[in-house]
N, CA, C and O atoms as a MOPAC input file, in Angstrom:
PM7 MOZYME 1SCF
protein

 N    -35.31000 1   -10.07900 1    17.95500 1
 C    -34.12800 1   -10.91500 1    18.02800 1
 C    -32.90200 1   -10.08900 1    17.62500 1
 O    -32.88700 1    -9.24200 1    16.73200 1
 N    -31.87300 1   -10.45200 1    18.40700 1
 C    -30.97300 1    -9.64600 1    18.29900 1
 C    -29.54500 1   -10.47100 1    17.13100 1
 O    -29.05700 1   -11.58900 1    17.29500 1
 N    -29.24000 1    -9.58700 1    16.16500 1
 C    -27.97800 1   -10.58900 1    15.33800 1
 C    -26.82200 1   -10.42900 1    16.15100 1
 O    -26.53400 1    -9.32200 1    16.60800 1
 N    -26.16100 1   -11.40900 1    16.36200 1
 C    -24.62800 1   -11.48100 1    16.73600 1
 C    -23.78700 1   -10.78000 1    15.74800 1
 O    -23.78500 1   -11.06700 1    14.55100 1
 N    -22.97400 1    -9.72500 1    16.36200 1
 C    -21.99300 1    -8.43300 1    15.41500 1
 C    -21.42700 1    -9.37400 1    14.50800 1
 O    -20.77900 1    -8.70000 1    13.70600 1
 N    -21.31000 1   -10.90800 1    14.13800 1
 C    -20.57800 1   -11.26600 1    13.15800 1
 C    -21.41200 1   -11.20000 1    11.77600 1
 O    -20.80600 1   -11.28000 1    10.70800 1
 N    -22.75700 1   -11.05800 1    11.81800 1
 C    -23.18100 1   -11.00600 1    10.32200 1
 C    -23.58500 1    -9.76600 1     9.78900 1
 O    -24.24000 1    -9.50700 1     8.78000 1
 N    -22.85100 1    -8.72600 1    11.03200 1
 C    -23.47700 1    -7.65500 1    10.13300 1
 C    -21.87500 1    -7.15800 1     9.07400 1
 O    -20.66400 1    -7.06100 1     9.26900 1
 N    -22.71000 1    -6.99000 1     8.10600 1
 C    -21.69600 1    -6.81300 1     7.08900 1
 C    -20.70600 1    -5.69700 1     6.80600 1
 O    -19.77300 1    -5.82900 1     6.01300 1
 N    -20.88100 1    -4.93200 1     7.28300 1
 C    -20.26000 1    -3.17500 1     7.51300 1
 C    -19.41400 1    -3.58800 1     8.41100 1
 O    -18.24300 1    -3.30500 1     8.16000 1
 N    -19.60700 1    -4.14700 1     9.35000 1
 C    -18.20300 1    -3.93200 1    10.70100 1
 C    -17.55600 1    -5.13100 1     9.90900 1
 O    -16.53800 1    -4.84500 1     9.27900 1
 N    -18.03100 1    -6.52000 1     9.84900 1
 C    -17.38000 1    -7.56400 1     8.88100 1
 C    -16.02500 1    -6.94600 1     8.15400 1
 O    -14.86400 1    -7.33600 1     8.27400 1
 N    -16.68600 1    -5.58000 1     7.15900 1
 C    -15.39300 1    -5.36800 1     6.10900 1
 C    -14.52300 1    -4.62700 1     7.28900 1
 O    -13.34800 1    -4.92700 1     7.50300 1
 N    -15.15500 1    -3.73700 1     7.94600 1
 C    -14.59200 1    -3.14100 1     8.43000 1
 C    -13.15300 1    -3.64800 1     9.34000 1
 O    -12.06500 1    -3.07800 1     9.26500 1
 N    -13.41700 1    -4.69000 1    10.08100 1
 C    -12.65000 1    -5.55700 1    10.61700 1
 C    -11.41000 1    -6.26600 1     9.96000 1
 O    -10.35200 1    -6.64400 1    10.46300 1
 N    -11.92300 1    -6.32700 1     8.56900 1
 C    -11.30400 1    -6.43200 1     7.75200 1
 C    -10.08500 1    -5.80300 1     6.96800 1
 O     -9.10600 1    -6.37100 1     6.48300 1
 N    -10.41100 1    -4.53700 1     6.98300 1
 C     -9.49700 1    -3.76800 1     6.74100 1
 C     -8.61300 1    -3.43100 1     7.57100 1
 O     -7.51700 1    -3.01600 1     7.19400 1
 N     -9.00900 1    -3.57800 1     9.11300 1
 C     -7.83900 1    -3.52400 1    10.06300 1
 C     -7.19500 1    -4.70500 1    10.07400 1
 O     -5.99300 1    -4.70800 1    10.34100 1
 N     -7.80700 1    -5.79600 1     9.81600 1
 C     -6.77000 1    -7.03600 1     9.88700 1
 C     -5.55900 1    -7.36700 1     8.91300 1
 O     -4.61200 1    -8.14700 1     9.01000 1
 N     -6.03100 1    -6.31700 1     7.77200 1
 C     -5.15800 1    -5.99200 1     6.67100 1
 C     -4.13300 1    -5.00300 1     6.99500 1
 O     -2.94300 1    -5.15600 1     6.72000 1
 N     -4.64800 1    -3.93800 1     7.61500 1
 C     -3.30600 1    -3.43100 1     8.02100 1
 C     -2.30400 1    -3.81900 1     9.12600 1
 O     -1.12500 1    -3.49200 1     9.25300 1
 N     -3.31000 1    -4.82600 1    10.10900 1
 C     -2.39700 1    -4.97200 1    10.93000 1
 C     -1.17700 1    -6.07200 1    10.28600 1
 O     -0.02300 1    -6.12100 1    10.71300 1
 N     -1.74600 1    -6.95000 1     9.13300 1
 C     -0.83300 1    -7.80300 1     8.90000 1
 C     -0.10700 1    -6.99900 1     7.70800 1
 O      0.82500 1    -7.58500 1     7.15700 1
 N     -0.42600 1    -5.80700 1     7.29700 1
 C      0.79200 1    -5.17500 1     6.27100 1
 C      2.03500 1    -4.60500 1     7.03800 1
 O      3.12300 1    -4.37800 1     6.50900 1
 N      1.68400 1    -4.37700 1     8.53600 1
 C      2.39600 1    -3.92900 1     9.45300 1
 C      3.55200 1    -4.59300 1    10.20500 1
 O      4.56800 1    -4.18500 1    10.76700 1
 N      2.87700 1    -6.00700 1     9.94300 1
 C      3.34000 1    -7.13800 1    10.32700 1
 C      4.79000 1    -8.10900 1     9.58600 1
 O      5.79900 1    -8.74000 1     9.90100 1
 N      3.86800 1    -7.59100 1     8.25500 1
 C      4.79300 1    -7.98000 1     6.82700 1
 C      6.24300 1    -7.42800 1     6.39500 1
 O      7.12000 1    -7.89700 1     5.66900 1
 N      6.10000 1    -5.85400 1     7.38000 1
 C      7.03100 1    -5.29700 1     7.25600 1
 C      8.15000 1    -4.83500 1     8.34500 1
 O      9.21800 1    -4.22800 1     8.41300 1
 N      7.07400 1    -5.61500 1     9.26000 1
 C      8.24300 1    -6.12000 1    10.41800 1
 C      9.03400 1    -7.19600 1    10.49500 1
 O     10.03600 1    -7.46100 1    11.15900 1
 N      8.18300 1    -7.96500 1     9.41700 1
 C      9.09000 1    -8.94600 1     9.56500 1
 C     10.50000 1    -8.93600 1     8.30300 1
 O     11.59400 1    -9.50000 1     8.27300 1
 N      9.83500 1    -8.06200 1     7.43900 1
 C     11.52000 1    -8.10200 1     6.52100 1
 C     12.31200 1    -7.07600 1     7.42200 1
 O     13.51400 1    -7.15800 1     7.16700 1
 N     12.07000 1    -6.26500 1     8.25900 1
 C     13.08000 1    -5.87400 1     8.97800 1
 C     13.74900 1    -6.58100 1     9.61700 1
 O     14.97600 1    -6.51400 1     9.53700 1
 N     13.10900 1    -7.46900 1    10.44300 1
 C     13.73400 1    -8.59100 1    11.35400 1
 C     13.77700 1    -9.94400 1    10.90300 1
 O     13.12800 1   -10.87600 1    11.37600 1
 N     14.77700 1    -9.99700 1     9.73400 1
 C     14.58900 1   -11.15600 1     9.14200 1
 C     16.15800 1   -12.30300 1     9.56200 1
 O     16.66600 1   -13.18700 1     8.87400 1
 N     16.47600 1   -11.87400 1    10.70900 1
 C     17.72500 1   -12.54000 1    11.00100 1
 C     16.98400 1   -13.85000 1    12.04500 1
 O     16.04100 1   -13.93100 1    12.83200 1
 N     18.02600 1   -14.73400 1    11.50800 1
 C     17.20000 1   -16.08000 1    12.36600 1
 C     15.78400 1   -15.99200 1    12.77400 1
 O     15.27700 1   -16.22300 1    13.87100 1
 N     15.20000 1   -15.57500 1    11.55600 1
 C     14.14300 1   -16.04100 1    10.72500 1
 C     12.67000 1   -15.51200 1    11.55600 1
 O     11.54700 1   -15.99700 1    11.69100 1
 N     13.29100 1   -14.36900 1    11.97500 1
 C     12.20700 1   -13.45800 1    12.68000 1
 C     11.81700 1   -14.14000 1    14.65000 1
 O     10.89000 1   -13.99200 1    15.44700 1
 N     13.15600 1   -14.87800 1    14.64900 1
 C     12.85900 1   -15.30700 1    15.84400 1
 C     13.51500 1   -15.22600 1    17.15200 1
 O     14.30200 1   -16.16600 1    17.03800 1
 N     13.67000 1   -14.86000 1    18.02200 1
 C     13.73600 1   -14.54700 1    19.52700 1
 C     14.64200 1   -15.03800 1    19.75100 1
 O     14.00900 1   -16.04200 1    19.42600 1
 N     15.78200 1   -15.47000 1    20.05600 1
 C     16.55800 1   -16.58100 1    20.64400 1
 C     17.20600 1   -16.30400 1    22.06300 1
 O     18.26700 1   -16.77900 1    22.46800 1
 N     16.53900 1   -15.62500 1    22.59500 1
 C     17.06800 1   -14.70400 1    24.07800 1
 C     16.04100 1   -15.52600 1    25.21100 1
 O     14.90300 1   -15.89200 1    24.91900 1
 N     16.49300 1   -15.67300 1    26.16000 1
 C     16.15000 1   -16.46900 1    27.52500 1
 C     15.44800 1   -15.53700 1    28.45700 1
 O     14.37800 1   -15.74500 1    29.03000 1
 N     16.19500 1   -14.49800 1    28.52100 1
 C     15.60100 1   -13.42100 1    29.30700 1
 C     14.56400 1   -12.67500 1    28.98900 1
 O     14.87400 1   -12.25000 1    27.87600 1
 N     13.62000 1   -12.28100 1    29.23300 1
 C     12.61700 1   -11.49700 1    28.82900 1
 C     13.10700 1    -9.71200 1    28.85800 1
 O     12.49700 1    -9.00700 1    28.05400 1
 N     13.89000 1    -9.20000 1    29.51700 1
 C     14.58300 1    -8.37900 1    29.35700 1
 C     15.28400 1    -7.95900 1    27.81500 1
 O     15.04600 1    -6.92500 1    27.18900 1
 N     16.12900 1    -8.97600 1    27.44200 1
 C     16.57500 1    -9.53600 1    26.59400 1
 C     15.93900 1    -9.08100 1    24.81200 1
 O     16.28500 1    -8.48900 1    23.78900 1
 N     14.83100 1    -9.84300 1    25.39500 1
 C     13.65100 1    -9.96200 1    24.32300 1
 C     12.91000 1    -8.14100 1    24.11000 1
 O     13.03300 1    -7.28900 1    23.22900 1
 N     12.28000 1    -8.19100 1    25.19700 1
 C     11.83400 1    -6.86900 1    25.12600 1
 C     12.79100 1    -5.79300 1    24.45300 1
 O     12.28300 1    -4.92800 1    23.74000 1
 N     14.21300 1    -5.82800 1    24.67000 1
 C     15.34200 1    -4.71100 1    24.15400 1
 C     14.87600 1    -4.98200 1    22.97800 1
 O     14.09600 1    -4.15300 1    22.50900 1
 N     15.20300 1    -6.19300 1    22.16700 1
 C     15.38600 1    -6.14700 1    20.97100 1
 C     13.74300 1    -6.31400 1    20.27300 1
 O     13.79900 1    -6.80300 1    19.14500 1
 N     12.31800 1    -5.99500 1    20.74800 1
 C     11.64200 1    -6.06700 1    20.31300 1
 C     10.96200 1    -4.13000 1    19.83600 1
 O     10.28300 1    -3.63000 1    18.94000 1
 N     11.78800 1    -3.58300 1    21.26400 1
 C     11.94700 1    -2.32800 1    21.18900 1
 C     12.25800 1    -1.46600 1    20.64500 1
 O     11.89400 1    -0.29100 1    20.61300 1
 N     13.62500 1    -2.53900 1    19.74100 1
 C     14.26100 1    -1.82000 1    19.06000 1
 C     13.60700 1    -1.88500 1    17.32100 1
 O     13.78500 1    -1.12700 1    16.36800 1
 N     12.84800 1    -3.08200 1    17.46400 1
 C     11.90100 1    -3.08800 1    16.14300 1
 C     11.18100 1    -2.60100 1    15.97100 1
 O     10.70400 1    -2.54800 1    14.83700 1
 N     10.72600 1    -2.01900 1    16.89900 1
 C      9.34600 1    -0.80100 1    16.75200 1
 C      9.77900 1     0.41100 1    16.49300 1
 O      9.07700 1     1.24000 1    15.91500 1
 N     11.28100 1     0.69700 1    16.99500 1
 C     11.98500 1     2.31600 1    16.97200 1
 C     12.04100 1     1.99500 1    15.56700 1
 O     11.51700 1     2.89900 1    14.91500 1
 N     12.64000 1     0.70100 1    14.58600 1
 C     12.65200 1     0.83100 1    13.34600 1
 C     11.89900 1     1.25700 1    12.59900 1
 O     11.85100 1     2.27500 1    11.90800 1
 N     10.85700 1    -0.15600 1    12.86400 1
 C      9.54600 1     0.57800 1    12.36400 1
 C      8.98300 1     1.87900 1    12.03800 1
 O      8.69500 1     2.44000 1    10.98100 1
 N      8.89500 1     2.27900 1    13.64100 1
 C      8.19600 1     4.16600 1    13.79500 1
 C      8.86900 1     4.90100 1    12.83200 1
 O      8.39400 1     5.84400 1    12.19900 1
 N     10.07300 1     4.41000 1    12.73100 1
 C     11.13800 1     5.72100 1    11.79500 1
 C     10.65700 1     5.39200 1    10.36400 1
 O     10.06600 1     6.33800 1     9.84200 1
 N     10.78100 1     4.14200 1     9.50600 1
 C     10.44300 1     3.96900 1     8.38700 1
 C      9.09400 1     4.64200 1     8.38700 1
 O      9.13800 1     5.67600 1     7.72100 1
 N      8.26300 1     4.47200 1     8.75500 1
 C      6.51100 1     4.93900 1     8.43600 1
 C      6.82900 1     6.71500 1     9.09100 1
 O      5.92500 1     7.50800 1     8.82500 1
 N      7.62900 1     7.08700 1     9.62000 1
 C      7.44400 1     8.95100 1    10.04500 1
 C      7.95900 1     9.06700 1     8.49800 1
 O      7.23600 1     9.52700 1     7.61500 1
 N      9.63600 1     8.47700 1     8.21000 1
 C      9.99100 1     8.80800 1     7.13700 1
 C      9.12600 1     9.10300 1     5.69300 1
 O      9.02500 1    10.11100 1     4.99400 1
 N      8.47200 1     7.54100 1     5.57800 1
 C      7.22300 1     7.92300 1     4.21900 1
 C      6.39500 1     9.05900 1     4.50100 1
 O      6.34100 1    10.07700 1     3.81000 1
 N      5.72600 1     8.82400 1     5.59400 1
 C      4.77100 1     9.81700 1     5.79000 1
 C      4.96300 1    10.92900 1     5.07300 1
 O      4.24400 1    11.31300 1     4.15100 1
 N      6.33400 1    11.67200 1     5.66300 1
 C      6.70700 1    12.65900 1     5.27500 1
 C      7.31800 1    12.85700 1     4.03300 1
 O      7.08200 1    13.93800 1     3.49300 1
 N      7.90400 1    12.22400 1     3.57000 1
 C      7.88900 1    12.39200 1     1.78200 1
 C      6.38700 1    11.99900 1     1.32900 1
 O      5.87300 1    12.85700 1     0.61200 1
 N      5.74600 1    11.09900 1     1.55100 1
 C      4.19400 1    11.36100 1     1.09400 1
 C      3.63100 1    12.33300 1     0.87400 1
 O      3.06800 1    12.61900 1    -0.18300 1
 N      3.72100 1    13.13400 1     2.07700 1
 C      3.12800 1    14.47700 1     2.62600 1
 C      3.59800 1    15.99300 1     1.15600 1
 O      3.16500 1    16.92300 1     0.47600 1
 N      4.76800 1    15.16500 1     1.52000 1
 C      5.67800 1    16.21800 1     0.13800 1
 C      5.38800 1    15.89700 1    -1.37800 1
 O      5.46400 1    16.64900 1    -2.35000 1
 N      5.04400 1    14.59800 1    -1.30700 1
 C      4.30300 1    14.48300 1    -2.50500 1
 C      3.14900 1    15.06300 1    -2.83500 1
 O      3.25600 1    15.92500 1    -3.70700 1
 N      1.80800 1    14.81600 1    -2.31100 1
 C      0.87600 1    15.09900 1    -2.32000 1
 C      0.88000 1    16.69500 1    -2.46800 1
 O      0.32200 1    17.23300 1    -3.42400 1
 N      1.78700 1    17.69300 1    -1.09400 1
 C      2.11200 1    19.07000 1    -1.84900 1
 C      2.19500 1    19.43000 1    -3.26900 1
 O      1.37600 1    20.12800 1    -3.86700 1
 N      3.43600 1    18.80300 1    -3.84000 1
 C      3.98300 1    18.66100 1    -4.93000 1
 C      2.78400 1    18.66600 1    -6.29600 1
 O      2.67300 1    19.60600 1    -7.08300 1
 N      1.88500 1    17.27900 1    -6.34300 1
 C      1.12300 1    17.27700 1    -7.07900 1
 C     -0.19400 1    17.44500 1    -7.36800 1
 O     -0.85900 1    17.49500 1    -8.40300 1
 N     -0.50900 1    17.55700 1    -5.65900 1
 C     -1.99400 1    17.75700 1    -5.72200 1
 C     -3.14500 1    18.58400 1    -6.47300 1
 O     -4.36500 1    18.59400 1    -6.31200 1
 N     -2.26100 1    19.30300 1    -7.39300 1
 C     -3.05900 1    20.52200 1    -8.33600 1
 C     -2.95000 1    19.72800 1   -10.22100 1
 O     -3.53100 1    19.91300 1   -11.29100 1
 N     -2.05700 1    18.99800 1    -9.79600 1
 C     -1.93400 1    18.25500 1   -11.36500 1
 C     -2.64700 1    17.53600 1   -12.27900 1
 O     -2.61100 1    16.32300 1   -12.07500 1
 N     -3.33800 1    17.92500 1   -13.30400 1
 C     -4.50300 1    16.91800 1   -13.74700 1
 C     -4.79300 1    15.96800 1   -13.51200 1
 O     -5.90500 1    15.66300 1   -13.08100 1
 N     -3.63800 1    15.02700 1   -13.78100 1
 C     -3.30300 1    13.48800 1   -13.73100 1
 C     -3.91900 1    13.29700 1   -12.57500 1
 O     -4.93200 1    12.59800 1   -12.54900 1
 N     -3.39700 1    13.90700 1   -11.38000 1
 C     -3.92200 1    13.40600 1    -9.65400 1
 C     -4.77200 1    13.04300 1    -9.34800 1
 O     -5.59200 1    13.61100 1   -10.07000 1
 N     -5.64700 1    11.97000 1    -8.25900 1
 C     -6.46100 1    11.63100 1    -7.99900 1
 C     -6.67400 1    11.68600 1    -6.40000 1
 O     -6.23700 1    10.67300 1    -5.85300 1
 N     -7.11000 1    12.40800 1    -5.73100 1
 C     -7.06500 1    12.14600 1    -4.52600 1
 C     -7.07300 1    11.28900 1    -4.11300 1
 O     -6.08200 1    10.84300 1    -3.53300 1
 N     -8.83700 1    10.28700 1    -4.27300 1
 C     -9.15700 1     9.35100 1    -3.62200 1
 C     -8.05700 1     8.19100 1    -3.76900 1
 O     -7.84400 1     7.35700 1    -2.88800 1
 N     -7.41600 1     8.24800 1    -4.94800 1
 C     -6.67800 1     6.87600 1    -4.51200 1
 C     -5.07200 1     7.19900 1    -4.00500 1
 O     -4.15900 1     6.37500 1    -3.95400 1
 N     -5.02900 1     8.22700 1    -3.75100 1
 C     -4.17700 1     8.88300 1    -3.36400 1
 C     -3.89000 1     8.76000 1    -1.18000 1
 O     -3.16400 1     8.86200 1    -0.19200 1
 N     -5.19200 1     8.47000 1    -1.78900 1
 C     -5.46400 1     8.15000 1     0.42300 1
 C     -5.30100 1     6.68100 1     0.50900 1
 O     -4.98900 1     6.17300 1     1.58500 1
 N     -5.48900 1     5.97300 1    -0.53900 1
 C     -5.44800 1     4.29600 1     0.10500 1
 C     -3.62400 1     4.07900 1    -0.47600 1
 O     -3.16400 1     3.02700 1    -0.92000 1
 N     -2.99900 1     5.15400 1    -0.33300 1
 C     -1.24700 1     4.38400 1    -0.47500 1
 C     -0.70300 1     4.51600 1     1.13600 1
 O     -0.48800 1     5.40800 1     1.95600 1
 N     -0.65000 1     3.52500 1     1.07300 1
 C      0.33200 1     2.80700 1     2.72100 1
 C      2.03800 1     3.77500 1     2.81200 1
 O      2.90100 1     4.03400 1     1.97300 1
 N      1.87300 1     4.06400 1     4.26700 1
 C      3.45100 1     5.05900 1     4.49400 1
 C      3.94400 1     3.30000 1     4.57800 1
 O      4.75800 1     3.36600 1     5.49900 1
 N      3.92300 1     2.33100 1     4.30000 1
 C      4.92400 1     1.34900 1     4.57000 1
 C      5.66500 1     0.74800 1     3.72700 1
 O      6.30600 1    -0.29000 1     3.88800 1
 N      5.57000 1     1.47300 1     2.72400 1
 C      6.45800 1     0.77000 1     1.44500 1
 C      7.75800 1     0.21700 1     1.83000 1
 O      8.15500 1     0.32400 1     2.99000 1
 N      8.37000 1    -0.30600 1     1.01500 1
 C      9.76600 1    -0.81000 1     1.77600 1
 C     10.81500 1    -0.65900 1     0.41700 1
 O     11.99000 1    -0.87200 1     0.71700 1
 N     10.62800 1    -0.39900 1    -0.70800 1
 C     11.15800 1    -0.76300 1    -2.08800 1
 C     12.63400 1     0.08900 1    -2.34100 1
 O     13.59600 1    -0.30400 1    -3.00100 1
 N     12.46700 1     1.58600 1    -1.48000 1
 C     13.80900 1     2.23700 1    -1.34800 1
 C     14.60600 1     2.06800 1    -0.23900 1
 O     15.34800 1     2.97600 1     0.13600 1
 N     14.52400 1     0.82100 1     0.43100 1
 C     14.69000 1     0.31800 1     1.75400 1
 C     15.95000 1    -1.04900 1     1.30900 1
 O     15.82100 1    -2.16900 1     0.81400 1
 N     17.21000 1    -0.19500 1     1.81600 1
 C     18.32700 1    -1.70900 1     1.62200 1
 C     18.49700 1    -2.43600 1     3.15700 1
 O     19.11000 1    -2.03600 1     4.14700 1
 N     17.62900 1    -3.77900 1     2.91700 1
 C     17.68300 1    -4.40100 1     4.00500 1
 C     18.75500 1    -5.23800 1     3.88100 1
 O     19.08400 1    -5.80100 1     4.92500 1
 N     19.29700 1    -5.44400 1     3.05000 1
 C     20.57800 1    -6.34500 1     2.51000 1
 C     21.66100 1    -5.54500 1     2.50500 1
 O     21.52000 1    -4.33400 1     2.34000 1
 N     22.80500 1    -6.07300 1     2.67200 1
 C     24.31000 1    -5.49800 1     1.85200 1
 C     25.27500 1    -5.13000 1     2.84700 1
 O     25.68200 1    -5.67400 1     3.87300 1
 N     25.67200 1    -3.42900 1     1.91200 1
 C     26.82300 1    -2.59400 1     2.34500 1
 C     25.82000 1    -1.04900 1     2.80400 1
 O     25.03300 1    -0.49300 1     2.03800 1
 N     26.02700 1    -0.76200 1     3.74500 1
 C     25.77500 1     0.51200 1     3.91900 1
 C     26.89900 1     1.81800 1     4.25300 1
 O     27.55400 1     1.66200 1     5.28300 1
 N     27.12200 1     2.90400 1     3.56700 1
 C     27.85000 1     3.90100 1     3.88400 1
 C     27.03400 1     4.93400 1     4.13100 1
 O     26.21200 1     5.45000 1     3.37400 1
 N     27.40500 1     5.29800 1     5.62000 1
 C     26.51900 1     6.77500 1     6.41800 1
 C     27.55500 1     7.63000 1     6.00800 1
 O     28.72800 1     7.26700 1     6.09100 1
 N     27.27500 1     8.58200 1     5.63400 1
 C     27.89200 1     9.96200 1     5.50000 1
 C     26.92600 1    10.67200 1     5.47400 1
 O     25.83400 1    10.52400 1     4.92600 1
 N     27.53700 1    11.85800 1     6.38300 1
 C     26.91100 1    13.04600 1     6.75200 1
 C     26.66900 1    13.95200 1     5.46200 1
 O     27.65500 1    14.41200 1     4.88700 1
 N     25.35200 1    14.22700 1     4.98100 1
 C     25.07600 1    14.83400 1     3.57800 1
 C     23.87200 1    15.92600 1     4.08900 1
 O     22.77100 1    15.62600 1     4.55200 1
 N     24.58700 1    17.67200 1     3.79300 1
 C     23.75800 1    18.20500 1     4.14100 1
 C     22.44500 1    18.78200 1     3.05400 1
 O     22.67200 1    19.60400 1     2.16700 1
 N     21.78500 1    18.49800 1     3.17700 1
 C     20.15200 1    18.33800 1     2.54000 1
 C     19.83500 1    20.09600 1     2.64700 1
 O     19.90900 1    20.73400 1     3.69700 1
 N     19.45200 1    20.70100 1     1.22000 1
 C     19.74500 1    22.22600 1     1.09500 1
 C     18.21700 1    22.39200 1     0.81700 1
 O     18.16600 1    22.86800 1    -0.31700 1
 N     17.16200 1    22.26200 1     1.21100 1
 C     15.69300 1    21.86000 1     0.84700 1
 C     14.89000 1    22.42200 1     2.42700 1
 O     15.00000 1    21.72600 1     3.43700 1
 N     14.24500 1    23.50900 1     2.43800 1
 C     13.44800 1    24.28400 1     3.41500 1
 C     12.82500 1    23.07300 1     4.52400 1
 O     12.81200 1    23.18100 1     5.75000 1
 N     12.35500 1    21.97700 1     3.76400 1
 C     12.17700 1    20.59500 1     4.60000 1
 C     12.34900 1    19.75100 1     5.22100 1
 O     11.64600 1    18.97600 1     5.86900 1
 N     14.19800 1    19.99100 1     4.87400 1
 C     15.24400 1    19.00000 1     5.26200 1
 C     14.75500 1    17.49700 1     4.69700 1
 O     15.08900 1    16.47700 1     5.29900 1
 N     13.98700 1    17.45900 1     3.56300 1
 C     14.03100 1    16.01500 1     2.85700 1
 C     14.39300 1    16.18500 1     1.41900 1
 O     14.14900 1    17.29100 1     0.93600 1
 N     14.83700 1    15.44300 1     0.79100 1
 C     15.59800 1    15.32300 1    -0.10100 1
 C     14.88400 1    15.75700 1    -1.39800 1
 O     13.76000 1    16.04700 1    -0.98800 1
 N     14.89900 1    15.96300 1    -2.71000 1
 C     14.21000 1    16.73800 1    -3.93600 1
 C     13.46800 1    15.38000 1    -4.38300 1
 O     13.70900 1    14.19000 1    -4.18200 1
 N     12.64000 1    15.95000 1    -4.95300 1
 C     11.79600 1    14.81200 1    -5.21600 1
 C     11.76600 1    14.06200 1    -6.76100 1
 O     11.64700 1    14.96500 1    -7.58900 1
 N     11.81100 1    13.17100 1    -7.20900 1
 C     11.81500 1    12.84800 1    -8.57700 1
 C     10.46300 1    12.32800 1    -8.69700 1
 O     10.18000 1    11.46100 1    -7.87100 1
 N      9.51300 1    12.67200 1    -9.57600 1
 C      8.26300 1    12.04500 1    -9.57900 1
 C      7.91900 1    11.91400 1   -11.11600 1
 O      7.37300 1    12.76900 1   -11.81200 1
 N      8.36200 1    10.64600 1   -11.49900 1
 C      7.93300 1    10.00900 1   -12.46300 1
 C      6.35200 1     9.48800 1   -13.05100 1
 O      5.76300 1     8.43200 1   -12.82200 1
 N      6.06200 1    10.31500 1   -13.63800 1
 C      4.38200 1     9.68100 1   -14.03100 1
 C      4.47900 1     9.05200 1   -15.47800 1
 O      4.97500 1     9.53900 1   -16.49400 1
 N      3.64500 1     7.39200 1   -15.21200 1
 C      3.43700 1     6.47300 1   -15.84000 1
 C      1.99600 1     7.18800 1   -16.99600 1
 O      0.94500 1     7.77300 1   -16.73700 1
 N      2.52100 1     6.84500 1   -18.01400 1
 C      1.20100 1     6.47900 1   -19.06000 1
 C      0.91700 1     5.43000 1   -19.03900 1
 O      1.74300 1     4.52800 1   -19.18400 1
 N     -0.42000 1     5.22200 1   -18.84000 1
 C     -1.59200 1     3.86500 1   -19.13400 1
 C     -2.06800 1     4.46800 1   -20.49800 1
 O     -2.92800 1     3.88800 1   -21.16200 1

């Protein structure tokens, strides 16, 4: 007799964990697009598609951005007692916490003097 893929327990979590990222992905699309309340108000499908397009270009950029200071982190500390790899792999590029989705924004052109072209890093470590 054959089990139906829903009780086997390995793909179960497994499924699981993608449904988690897809909705952390989700979570953070939606505080991007939080104007009239994450909703569409365009007739045209044209319309729609532009501006759904343009949430994904957001998106892609926030998660290249972490990535890559991640990436510079992990350089940075990976030799340091304190460090832990393994939990070092389950942190999400989707944070949002240095992210002003609210306010005033001023762009000025600031040239970044760092072999990386990303900015110096401040890395604060917590005592437990």
């Amino acid at each position: 007799m054959v089990l139906p893929p829903y009780t086997d327990g390995d793909l179960r979590k497994e499924v699981q964990k993608m449904l988690n990222k897809v909705e952390s992905i989700n979570s953070v699309a939606r505080l991007i697009f939080f104007g009239k309340q994450g909703r569409l108000n365009e007739s045209k499908i044209e319309r729609q598609l532009e501006k759904v397009s343009c949430l994904n270009i957001l998106l892609s950029t926030l998660i290249i951005r972490n990535s890559r200071y991640l990436e510079k982190v992990y350089q940075e500390v990976k030799d340091e007692q304190w460090f832990d790899e393994e939990e070092f792999k389950r942190v999400s590029p989707l944070g949002t916490s240095h992210v002003n989705f609210l306010g005033r924004y001023i762009l000025e052109y600031a040239k970044i003097s760092t072999d990386d072209g990303l900015r110096k890093l401040e890395i604060k470590v917590q005592e437990y």
